[in-house]
N, C-alpha and C positions, 0 to 999 in steps of 0.2 A: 674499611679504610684502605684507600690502596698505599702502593709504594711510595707514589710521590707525594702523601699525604700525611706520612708517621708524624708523630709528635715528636718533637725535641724536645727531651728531657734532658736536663743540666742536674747534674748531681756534685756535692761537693763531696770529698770523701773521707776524712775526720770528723765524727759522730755523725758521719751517714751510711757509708760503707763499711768503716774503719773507725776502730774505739778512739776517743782522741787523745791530746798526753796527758791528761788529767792526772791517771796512775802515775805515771812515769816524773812528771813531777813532787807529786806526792812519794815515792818511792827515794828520789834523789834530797829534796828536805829531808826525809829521818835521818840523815848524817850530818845535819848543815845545821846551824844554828837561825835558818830561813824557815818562814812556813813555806809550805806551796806557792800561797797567792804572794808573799813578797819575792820569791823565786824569779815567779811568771812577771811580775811587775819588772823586776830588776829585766830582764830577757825582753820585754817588750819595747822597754826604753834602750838596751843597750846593743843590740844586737837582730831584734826582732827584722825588719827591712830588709837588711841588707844579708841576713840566713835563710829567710824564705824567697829573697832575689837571686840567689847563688852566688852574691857579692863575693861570698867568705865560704870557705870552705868548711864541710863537715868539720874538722880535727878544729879549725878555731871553734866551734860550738862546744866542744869538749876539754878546748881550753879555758874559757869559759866558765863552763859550770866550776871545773878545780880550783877557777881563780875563788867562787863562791861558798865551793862545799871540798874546802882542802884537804879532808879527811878519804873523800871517796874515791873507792877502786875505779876505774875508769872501763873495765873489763865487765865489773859487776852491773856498773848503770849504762852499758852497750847489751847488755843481756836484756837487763831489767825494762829497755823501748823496745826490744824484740819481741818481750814476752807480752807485753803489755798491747803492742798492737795489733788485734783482734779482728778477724773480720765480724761484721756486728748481722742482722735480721737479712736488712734487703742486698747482701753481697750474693746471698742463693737467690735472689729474686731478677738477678740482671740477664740471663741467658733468658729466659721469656719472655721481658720487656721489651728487650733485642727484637723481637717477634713484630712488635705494635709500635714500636718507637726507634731512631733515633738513640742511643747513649750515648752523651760525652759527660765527661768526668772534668771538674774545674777545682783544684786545691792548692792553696799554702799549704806546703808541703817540699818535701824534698825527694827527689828522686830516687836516690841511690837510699832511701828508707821504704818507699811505697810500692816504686818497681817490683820487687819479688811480692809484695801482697798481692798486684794488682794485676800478674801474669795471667792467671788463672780465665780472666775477665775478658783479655785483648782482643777475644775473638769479636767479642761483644758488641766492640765501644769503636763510635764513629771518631771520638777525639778523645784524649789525655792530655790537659792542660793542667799540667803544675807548677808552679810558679818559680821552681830551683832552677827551671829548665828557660824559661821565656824571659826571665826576669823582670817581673815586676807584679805585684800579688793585690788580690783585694782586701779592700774594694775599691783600689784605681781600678777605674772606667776601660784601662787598657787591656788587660785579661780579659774584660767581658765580651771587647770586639775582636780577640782572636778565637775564644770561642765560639762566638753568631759567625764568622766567617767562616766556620766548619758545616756549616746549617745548609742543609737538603732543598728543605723551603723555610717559611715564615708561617704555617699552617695554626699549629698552637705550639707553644713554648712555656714549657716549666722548668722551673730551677728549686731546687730542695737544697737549703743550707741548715745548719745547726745553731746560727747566728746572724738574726736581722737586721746586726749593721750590713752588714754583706748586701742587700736586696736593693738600695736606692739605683744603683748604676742597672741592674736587671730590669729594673721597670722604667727605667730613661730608654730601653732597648728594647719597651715592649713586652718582654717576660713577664709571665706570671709566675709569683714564688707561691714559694711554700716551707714552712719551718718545719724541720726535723725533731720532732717532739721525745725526750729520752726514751718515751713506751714504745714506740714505733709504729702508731696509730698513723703516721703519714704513709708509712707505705698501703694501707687499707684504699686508702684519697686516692694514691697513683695509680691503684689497679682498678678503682672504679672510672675512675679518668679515660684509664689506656683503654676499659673493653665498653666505652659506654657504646 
């Protein structure tokens, strides 16, 4: 494959590269009279949008949670999403794929959380799109054209999310996805992909 040929590979990076908050919500309920999934509910209705657009600052997020779980050290659940985000299988597998591919990275997420995970990588990676930073998160269609506007060519194009609503705007764009399965069986897919 030559150079003007790699594949673009879109990766998202919350259970793909990166463990996602699962723990950390799970971690922040044991104090709160919330479970997890009412936490995450309460968060997606009340704040979700406008934390992963950079609308609102960090410290509102953590205003926030207090307003929900008044009991909690605010030191101890700033630890407890440090500890928790993990780089996961295919984070050692991105320096070779570099090799055969294209890497951009597309996440809801926030910067000033992923940044130091994702240093490591930069050499890497053709784009980092995360949504704290461009404001405005998927699966508006609008992230997906600032990531394809990063693209080399149009040769083949995979996107790996951990969540299929995500994929409708990647295949309006021509992408071909791919789900990030918890075993990590997809990274198997990408490397028969990348060296066929």
């Amino acid at each position: 494959m030559t150079v003007t040929n790699k594949f673009q590979l879109v990766l998202d990076v919350g259970g793909v590269l990166i463990s996602n908050l699962s723990p950390t919500w799970e971690g922040i309920s044991s104090v709160s009279s919330l479970s997890p999934k009412e936490l995450k509910k309460y968060f997606n209705e009340e704040i979700r949008h406008d934390f992963w657009t950079g609308n609102i600052p960090e410290e509102y997020f953590w205003s926030w949670v207090i307003k929900h779980c008044p009991t909690l050290d605010i030191k101890n659940a700033r630890s407890l999403l440090q500890k928790n985000l993990m780089p996961l299988a295919a984070f050692d597998c991105i320096a070779n794929w570099s090799e055969l591919a294209d890497i951009h990275l597309l996440s809801n997420h926030r910067e000033e959380w992923l940044d130091p995970l994702i240093q490591p990588l930069k050499p890497y990676l053709k784009s980092f799109t995360i949504s704290s930073s461009v404001g405005c998160c998927k699966p508006n269609s609008e992230i997906y054209s600032i990531v394809h506007s990063h693209f080399t060519n149009q040769h083949e194009i995979w996107f790996v999310d951990d969540q299929e609503k995500n994929f409708a705007p990647a295949k309006t764009l021509g992408w071909n996805t791919l789900i990030a399965d918890q075993n990590g069986e997809w990274i198997g897919q990408i490397e028969k992909l990348l060296n066929k």
